[in-house]
TORFI-398724 format. One line per 10 residues: number of its first residue (from 1); their letters; for each residue x, y, z of C-alpha. Coordinates in nm, 4 decimals. Example, Ala and Ser with C-alpha at 12.3 -4.5 7.8 and 13.67 -1.06 7.14 Angstrom:
BEGIN
1) as) 1.2300,-0.4500,0.7800; 1.3670,-0.1060,0.7140
***
This chain:
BEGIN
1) xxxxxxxxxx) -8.2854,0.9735,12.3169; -8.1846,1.3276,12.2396; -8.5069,1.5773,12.3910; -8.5615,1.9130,12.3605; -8.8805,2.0647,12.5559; -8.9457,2.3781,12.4609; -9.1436,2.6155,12.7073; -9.0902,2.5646,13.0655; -9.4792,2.6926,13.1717; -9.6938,2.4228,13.3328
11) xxxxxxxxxx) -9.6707,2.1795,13.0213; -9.3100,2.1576,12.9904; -9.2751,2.0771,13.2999; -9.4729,1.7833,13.2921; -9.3204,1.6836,12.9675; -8.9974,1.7018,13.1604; -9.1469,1.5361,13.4276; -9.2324,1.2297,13.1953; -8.9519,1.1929,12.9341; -8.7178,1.2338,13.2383
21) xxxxxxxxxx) -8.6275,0.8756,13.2652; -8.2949,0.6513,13.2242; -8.1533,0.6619,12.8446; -8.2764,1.0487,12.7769; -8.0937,1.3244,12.7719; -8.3206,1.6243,12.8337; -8.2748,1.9896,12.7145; -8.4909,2.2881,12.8274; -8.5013,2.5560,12.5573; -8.7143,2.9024,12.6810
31) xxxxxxxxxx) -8.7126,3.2383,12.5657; -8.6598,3.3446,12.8949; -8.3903,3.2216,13.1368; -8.5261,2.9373,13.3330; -8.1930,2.8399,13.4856; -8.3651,2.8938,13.8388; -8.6383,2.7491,13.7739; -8.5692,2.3941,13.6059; -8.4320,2.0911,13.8192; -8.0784,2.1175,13.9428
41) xxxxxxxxxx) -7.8491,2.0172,13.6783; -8.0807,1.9900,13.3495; -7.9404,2.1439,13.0778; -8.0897,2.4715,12.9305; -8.1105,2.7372,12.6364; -8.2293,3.0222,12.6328; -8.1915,3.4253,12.4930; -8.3529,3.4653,12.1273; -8.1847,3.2158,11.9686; -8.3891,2.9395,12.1940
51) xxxxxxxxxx) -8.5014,2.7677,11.9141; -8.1863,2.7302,11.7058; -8.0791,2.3805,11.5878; -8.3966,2.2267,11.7071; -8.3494,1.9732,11.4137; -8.0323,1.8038,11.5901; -8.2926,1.6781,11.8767; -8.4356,1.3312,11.8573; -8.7209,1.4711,11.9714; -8.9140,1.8066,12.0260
61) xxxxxxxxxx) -9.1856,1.8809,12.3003; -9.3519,2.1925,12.2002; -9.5534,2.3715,12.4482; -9.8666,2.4979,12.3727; -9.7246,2.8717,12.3453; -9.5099,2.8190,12.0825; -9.6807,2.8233,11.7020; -9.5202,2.5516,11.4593; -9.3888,2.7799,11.2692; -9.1461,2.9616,11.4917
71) xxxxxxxxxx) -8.9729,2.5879,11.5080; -8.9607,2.6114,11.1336; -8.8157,2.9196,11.0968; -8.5579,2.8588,11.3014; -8.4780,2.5399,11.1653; -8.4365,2.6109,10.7978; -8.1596,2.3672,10.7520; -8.4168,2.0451,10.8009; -8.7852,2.1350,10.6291; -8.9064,1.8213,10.7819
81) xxxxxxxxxx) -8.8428,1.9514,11.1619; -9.2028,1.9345,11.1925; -9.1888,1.5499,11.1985; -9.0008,1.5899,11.5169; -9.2271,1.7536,11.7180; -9.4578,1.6583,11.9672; -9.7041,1.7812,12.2558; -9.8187,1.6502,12.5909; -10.1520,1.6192,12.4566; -10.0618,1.4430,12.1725
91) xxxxxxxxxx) -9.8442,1.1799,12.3633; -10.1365,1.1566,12.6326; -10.3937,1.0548,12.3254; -10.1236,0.7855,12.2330; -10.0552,0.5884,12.5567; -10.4149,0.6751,12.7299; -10.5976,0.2943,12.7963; -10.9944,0.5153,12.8320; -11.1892,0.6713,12.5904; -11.1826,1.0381,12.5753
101) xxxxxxxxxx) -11.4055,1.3465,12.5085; -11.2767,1.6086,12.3900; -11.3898,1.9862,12.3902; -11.3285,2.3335,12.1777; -11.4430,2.6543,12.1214; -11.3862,3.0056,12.1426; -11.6093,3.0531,12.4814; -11.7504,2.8039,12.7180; -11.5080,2.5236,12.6940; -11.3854,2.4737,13.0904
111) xxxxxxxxxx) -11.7728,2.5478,13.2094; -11.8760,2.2396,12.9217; -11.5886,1.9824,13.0213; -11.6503,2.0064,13.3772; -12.0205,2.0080,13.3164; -11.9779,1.6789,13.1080; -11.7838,1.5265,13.3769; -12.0301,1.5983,13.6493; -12.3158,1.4805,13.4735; -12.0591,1.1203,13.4668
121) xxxxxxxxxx) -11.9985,1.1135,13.7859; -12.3865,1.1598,13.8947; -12.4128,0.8751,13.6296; -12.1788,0.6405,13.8462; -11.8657,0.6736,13.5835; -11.5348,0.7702,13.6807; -11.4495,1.0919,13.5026; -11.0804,1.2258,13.4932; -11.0744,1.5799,13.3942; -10.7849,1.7990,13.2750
131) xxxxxxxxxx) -10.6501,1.9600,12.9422; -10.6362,2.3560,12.8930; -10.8620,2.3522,13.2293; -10.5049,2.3696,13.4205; -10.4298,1.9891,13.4828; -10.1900,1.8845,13.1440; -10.2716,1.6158,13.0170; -9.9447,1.3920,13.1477; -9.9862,1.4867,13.4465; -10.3634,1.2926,13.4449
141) xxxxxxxxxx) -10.1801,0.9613,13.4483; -10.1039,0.9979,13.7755; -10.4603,0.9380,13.8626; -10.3987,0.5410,13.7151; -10.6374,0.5681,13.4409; -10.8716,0.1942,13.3706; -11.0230,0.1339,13.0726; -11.3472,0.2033,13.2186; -11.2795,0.5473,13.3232; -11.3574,0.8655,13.1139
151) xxxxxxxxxx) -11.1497,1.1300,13.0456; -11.2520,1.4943,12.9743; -11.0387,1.7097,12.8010; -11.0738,2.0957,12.7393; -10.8412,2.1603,12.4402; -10.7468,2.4990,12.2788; -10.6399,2.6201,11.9671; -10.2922,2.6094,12.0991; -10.2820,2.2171,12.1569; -10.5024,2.1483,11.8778
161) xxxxxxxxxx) -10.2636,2.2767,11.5787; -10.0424,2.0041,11.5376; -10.2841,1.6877,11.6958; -10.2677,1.3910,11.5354; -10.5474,1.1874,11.7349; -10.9224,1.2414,11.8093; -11.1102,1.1932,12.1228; -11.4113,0.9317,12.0467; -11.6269,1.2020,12.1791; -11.5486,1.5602,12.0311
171) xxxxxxxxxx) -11.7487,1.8194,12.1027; -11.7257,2.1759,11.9312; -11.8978,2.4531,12.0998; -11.9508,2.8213,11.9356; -11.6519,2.9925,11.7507; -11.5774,3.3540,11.6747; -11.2881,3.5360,11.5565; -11.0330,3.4562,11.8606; -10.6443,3.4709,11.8800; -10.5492,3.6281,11.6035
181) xxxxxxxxxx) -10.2473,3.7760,11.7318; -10.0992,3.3963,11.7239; -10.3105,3.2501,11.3947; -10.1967,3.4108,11.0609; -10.5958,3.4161,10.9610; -10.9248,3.3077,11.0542; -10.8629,2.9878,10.8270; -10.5432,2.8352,11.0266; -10.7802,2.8970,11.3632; -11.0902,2.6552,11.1717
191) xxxxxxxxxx) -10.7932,2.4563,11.1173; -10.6381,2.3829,11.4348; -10.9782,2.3053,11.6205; -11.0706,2.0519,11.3206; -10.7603,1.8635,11.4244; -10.9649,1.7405,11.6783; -11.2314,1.6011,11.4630; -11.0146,1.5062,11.1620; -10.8877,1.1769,11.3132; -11.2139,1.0371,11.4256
201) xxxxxxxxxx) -11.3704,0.6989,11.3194; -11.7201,0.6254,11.2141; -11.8193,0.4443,11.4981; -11.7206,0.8151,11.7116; -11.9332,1.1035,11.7707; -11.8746,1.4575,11.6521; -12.0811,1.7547,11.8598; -12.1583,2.0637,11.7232; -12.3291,2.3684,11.7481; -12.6438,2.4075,11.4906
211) xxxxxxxxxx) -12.6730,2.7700,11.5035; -12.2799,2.8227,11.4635; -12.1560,2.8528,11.1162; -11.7875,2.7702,11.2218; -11.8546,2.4767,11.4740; -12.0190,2.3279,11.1718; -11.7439,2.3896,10.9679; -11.5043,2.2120,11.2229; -11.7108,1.9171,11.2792; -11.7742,1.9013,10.9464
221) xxxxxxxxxx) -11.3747,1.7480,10.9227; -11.5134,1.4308,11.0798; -11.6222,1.1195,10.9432; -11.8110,1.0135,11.2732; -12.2047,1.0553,11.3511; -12.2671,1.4099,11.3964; -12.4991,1.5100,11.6865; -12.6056,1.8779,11.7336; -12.7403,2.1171,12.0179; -12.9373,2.4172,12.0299
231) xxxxxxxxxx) -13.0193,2.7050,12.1782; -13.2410,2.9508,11.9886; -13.2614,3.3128,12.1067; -13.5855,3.3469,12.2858; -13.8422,3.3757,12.0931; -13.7038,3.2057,11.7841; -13.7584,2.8662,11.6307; -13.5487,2.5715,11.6209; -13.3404,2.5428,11.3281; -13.2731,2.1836,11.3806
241) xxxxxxxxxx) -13.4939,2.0555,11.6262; -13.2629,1.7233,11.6692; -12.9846,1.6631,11.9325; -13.0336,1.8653,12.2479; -13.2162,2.1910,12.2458; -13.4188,2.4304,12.4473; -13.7963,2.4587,12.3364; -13.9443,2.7574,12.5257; -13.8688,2.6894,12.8851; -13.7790,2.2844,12.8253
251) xxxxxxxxxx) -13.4329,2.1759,12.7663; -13.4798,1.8495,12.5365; -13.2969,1.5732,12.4260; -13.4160,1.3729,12.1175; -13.7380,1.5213,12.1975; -13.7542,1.3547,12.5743; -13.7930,1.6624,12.8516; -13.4378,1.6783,13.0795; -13.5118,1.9835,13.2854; -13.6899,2.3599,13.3197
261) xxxxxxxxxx) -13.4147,2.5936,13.2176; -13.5090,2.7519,13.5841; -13.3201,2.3999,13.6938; -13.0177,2.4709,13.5409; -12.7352,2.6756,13.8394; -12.5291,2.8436,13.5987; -12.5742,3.2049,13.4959; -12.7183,3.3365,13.1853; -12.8863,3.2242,12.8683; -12.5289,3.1378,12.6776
271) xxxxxxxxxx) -12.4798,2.8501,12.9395; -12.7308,2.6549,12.8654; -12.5643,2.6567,12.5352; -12.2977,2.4650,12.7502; -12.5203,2.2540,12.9119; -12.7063,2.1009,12.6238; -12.3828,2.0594,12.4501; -12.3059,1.8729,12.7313; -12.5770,1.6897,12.7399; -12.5570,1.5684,12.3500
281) xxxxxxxxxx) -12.1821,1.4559,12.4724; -12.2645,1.2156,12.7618; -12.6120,1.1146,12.6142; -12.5207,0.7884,12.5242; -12.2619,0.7097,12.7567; -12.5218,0.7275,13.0294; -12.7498,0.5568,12.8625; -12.9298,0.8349,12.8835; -13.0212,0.8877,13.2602; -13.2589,1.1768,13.2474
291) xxxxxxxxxx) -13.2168,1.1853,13.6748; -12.8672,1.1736,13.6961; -12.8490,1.4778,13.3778; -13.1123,1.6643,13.5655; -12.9073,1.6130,13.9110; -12.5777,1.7264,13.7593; -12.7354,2.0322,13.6293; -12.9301,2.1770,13.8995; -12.5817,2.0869,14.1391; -12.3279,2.3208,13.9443
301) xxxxxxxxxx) -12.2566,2.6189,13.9139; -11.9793,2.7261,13.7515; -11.6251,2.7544,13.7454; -11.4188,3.0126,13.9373; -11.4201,3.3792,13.7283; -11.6768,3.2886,13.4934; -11.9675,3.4850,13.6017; -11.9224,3.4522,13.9474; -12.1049,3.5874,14.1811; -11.8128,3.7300,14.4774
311) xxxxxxxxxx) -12.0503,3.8779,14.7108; -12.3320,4.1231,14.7850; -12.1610,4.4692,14.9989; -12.4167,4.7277,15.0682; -12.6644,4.7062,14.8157; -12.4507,4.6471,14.5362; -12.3072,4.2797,14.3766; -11.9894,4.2192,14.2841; -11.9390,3.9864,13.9988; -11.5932,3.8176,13.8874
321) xxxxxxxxxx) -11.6041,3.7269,13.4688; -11.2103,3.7715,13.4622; -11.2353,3.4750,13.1911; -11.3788,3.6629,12.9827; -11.0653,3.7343,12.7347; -11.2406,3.8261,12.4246; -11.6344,4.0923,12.3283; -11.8172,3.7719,12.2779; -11.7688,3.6597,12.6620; -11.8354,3.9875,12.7748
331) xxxxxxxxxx) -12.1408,4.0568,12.5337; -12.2999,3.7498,12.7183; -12.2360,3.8942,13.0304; -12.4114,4.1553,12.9919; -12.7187,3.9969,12.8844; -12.6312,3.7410,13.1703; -12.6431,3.9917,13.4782; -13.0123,4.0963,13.5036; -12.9156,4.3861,13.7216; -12.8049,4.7621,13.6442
341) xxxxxxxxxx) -12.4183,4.7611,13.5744; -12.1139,4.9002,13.5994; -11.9201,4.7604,13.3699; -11.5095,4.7385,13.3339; -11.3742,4.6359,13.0139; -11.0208,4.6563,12.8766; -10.6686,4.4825,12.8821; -10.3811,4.3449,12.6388; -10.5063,4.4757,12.2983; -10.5186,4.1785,12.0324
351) xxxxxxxxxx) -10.6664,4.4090,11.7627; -11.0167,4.2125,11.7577; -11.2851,4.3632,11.6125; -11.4885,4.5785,11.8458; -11.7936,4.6872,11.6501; -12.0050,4.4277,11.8082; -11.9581,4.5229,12.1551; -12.0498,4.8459,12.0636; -12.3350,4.7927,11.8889; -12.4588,4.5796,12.2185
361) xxxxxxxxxx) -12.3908,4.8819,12.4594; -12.5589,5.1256,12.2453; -12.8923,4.9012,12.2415; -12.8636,4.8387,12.6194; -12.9265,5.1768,12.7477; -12.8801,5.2830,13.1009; -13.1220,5.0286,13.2528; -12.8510,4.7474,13.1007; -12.5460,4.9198,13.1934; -12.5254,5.2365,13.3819
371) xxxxxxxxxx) -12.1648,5.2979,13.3076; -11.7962,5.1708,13.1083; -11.5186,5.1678,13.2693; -11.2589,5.1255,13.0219; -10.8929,5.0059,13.1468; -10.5830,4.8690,13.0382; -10.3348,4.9190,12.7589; -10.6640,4.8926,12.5057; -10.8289,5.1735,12.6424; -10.7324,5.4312,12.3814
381) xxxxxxxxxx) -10.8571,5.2259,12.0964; -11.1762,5.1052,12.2830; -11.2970,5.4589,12.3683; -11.2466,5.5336,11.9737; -11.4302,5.2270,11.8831; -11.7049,5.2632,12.0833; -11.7932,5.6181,11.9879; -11.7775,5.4730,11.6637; -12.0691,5.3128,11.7826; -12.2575,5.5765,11.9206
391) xxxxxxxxxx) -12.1752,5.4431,12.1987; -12.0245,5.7175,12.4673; -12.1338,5.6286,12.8506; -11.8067,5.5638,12.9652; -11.4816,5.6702,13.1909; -11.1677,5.6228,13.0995; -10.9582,5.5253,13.4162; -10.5907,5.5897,13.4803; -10.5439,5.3139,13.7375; -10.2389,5.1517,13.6708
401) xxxxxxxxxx) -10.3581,4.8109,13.9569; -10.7071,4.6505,13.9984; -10.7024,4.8723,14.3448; -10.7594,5.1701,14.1279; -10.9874,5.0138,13.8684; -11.2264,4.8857,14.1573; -11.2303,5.2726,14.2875; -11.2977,5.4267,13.9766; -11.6131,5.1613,13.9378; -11.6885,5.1897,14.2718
411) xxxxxxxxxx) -11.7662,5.5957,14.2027; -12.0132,5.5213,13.9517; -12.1974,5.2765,14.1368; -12.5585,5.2563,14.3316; -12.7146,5.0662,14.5180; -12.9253,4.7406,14.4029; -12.6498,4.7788,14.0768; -12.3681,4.4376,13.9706; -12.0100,4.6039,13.9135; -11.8822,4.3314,13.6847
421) xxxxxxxxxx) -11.5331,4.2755,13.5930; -11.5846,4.0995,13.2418; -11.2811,4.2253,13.0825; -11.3300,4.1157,12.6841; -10.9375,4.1413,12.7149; -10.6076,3.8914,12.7956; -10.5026,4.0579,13.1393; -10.1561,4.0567,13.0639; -10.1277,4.3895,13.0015; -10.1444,4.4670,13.3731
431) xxxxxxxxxx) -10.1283,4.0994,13.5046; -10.0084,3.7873,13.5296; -10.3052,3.5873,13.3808; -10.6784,3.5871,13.4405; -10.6821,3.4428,13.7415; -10.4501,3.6917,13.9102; -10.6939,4.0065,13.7468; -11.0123,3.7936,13.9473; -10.8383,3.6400,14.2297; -10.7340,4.0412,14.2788
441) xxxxxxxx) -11.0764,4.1562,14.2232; -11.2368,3.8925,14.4863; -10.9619,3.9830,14.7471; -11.0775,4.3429,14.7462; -11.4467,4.2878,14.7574; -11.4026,4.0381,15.0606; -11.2273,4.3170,15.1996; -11.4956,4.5027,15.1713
***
């Protein structure tokens, strides 16, 4: 067979990686050259016209990067292209022998999915994690998946346009306005995260989030039992009281007591958001095993730069949210971090709307957040935005490297406060991916 995989990032290369085997004939098409970087002697394209002819191929592997209808457009001589294309994830729903869950949303996906696999393993299941969380899906195989294992997937927009399976478990957590830059509207980004649901049977379960008009909306795409979660802003009533759900201090599920919110590890009042989401996903799979829940909960905390806490230098605490791509992540930061901050903000502008953000910085006061430090190729428009807001207690920095930013923070500063790197913006303005922006934050505060 006649392959094309196009994108060489982590997901091409396990697709090469899988359809490399006798009787295929393998061609790497990327934007950028690759030549160095693909096996010795596998053919490559690259240069602008990468996705030329596409509809000669047998087959095409599209990588999550790459919207459907780039492949279109360059393939106006076959309108049904499409029908060639594939994805990791979509070949790893087709040949995987266990059941899955799946989970999207905007925010909190990688904290829910590895959540939902601890509470399995304190359950005495076998949970196999991976998706959009940095494992691809193919490469999960390797693990020798049984029937009676579970697999957790964290899927994204970018997997989810084109899926043509559903996990039996799909979970949809809270959804705002995300990605534009690579969705034509707000409709095609419903649309690619109800993929996930759309394919589900009856006898499946479809999670969503009761107080979220758009994870409603994409569950709604299912035919399977829906299940909800809750978490009411405090003080607040229930607006569904079934599912899983925090009543005053309780987290709850189908009315039984799990835990004291105190119990729960993770940061702030949006995780436990994640957690009973998490919860209403493994409910019945456990049999519900209020213990092993309660166990799984109080025993994590987190995943690496989401809200975490680097370490405490002279009075002042140095937080790492570099995950935090988008105002929504960062607006729950700041109600997350009890302390005075200094906050940095800023990055790869994707023209999201900022008015939110603003509004929350204006209501905080000084107490919340003692200063802004606004960065990145954003900055211009942010500072314009926020004074929009009424909103003008910040510095614009100049640093051009994370050493700079950290200074310019550093200045504003005192002791007992949290600096906290929650960006609200895709790093790669100035860096290679959010990892790089924290793992470059957390190498200068444990220089410290």
């Amino acid at each position: 067979m006649n392959i094309a995989i196009v994108g060489y990032g982590d997901q091409g290369r396990s697709a090469y990686e899988y359809w490399n085997t006798p009787g295929n004939s393998i061609t790497i098409c990327d934007q950028k050259d690759i030549s160095d970087k693909v096996p010795q002697g596998v053919q490559t394209r690259s240069g602008a016209s990468y996705l030329n002819d596409l509809y000669k191929f047998d087959l095409i592997v599209r990588s999550p990067g790459i919207h459907p209808n780039e492949i279109t457009r360059a393939n106006t001589e076959d309108p049904k292209v499409l029908d060639k294309v594939t994805t990791v994830t979509n070949e790893f729903f087709r040949v995987c022998p266990a059941p899955i869950i799946g989970v999207t949303g905007t925010k909190g996906k990688g904290t829910t999915s590895s959540l939902i696999a601890h509470i399995l393993q304190m359950a005495g299941h076998k949970p196999i994690l991976g998706g959009n969380i940095g494992i691809p899906p193919l490469d999960l195989l390797r693990h020798d998946i049984q029937v009676s294992d579970v697999v957790v997937l964290e899927l994204a927009n970018f997997q989810l346009i084109d899926l043509r399976y559903s996990p039996k478990v799909a979970v949809c957590l809270m959804v705002a306005p995300e990605h534009m830059d690579w969705h034509k509207d707000m409709f095609e980004y419903i649309s690619a995260k109800q993929q996930m649901f759309t394919h589900q049977k009856q006898d499946n379960l479809a999670v969503y989030n009761a107080r979220n008009l758009y994870s409603e909306e994409v569950a709604a795409a299912s035919p399977a039992h829906k299940e909800v979660y809750e978490v009411p802003p405090v003080g607040e009533e229930l607006v569904d009281g079934r599912g899983a759900y925090v009543e005053g201090n309780d987290i709850k599920m189908e009315g039984e007591t799990i835990c004291h919110i105190n119990d729960v590890a993770l940061l702030g009042r949006h995780n436990l958001e994640n957690v009973c989401a998490a919860i209403a996903a493994t409910w019945a799979i456990v049999g519900g095993d209020k213990k092993a829940i309660k166990k799984a909960i109080k025993g994590f905390a987190g995943l690496p730069h989401r809200l975490e806490i680097v370490k405490q230098v002279n009075g002042i605490w140095y937080i790492n949210d570099s995950f935090a791509s988008n105002t929504t992540a960062t607006i729950a930061a700041i109600d997350a971090i009890p302390k005075t901050k200094v906050l940095i903000i800023g990055g790869q502008d994707r023209q999201l709307d900022l008015s939110d953000l603003a509004k929350k910085l204006a209501d905080s006061g000084a107490d919340s957040v003692r200063k802004v430090i606004i960065v990145g190729a954003a900055k211009q428009r942010i500072a314009t935005e926020l004074k929009k807001g009424r909103y003008e207690n910040f510095v614009i920095s100049e640093a051009t490297d994370m050493n700079g930013i950290f200074a310019d923070a550093q200045k504003q500063a005192q002791k007992g406060d949290a600096i906290l790197l929650s960006p609200g913006f895709p790093s790669f303005d100035m860096f290679n991916n959010f990892e790089d922006r924290g793992l470059q934050f957390k190498k200068i505060v444990q220089g410290l």
